[in-house]
Every structure is written in structure tokens, then in C-alpha cells.
C-alpha positions as CSV (number, residue, x, y, z in Angstrom):
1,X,-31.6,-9.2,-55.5
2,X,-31.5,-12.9,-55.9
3,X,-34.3,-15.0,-56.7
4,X,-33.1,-18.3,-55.3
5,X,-33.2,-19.5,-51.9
6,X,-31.1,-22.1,-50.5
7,X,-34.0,-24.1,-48.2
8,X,-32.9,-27.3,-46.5
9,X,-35.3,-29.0,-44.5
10,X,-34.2,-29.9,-40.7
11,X,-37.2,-32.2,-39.2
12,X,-39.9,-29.7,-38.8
13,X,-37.8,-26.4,-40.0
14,X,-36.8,-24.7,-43.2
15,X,-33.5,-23.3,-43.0
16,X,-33.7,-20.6,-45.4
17,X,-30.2,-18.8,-46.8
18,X,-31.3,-15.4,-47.3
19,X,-28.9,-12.7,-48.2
20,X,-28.8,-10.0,-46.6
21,X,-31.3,-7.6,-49.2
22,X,-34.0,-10.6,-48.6
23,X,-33.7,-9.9,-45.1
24,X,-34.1,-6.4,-45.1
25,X,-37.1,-6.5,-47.4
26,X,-38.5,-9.4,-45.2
27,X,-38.1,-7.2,-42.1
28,X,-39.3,-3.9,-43.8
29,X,-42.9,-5.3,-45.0
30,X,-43.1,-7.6,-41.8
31,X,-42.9,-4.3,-39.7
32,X,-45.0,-2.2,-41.9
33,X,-48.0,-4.5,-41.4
34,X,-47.1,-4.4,-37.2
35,X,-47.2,-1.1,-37.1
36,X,-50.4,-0.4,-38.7
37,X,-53.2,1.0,-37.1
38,X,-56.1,-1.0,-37.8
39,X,-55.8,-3.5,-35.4
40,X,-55.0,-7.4,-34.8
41,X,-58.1,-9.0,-37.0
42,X,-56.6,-7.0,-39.9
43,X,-53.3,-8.1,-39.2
44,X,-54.5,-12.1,-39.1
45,X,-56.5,-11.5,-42.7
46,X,-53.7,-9.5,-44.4
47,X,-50.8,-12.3,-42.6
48,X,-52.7,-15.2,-41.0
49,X,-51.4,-14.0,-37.2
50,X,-51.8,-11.1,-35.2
51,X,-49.0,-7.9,-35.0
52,X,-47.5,-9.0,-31.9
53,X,-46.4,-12.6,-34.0
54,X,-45.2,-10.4,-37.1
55,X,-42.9,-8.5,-34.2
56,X,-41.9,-12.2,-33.3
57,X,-41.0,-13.9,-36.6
58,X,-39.5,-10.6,-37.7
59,X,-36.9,-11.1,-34.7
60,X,-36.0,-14.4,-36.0
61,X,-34.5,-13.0,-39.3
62,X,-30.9,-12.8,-37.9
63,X,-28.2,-14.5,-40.0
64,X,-28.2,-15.9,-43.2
65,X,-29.4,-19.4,-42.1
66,X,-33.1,-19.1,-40.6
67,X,-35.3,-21.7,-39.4
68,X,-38.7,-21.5,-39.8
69,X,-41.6,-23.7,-39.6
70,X,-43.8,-24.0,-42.5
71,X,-46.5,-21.8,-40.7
72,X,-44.0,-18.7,-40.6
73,X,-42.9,-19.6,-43.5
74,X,-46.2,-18.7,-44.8
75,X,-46.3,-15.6,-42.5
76,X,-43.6,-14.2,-44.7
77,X,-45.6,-15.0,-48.0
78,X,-48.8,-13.6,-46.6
79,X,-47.0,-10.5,-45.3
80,X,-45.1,-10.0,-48.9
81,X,-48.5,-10.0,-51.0
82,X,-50.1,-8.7,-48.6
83,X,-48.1,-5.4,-48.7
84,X,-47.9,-5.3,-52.0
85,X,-51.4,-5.1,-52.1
86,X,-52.3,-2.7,-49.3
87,X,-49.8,0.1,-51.1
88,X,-51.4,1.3,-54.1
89,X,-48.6,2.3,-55.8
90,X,-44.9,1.4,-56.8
91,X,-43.4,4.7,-55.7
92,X,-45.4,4.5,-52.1
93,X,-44.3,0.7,-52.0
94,X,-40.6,2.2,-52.7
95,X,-41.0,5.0,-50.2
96,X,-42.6,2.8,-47.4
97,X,-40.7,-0.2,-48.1
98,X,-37.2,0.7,-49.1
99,X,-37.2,-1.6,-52.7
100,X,-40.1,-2.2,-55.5
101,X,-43.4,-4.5,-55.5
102,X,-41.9,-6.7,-57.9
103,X,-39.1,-7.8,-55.7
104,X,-41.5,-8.5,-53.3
105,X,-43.5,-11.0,-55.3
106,X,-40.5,-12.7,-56.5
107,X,-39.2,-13.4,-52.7
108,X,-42.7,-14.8,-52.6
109,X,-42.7,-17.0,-55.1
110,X,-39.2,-17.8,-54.6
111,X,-40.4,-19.2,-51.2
112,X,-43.1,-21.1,-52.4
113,X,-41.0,-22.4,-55.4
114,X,-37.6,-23.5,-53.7
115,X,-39.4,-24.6,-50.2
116,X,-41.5,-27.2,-53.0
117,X,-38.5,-28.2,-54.2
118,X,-36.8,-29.0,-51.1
119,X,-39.6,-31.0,-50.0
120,X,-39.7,-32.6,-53.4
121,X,-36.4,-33.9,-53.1
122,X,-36.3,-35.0,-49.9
């Protein structure tokens, strides 16, 4: 999976180029933390929002060009640690999630990283 994003910035928006296996791992970890059972004030420590807006910015993630504002940007962060820390293991995470914790902390970072840069050379 590639570590790079293409981010351009578009007034209040980050159009993010993700391929299609940062989508998919995107998607998988945003709807394992919907679909768990503890409840909404869980969701917003573990992702900042409650489950209903994981279902929400998980329906955005259509295409290869998505725009996001930097608050669901951060949604996707939050919800990439935050699954990598709520599975104890790397063979659950694979099981669950369909790909391995450390691809998950390098989309992270990857966002944090390329969305800086964007904004850096604006």
C-alpha cells in the first residue's frame, strides 16, 4: 500500500487521492468502531464524534479524489489509532480489519505528514 497522499487544499477542504487499498482500510476501521457496542461516548473518545458521524464520513470515501475538512480529516486519524489500539493483536487486527496495524499507522501518519505539507506550501 502506498504511503503518499496526493492532498490539495480547495478553500476549506482537503482533496485527498487515495487508492483504492486506503479506501478500503479507511472504511474497514471506520465501520468497526460504528458498529461497536459500547455506545456513542466511546465512540467520541476513541474518534472525536459519535457512530452515526463515523457512518457519515465513511459514506464520503467514494472515488479517488475526497474532500474533507480538516475535522474529518482528523476523524480518520483518530479512527486509525484508535483501532489499532482497541485490537490487541496483529492477527485480530488482520482478521477484523482485512490488512495489518502497521499499515494503519502509516495511513495515519501519512495524513498528518502530506496534509502539513500541503498547507506548508500553500
Amino acid at each position: 500500500m502506498r504511503t503518499t497522499l496526493r492532498v490539495t487544499l480547495e478553500g476549506d477542504l482537503c482533496l485527498l487521492g487515495l487508492g483504492k487499498p486506503q479506501r478500503d482500510l479507511i472504511r474497514e476501521v471506520l465501520s468497526f468502531l460504528r458498529d461497536r457496542e459500547d455506545g456513542d461516548i466511546a465512540s467520541v473518545v476513541r474518534a472525536g464524534v459519535d457512530r452515526a458521524s463515523l457512518g457519515r464520513v465513511k459514506e464520503k470515501l467514494t472515488g479517488r479524489d475526497i474532500g474533507l475538512s480538516i475535522e474529518e480529516v482528523h476523524i480518520l486519524f483518530s479512527a486509525l489509532t484508535a483501532t489499532v489500539a482497541t485490537v490487541p493483536s496483529e492477527q485480530e487486527f488482520f482478521t477484523r480489519i482485512g490488512f495489518f496495524k502497521e499499515q494503519a499507522v502509516s495511513l495515519a501518519n501519512a495524513l498528518v505528514r502530506d496534509i502539513a505539507y500541503a498547507v506548508d506550501s500553500r
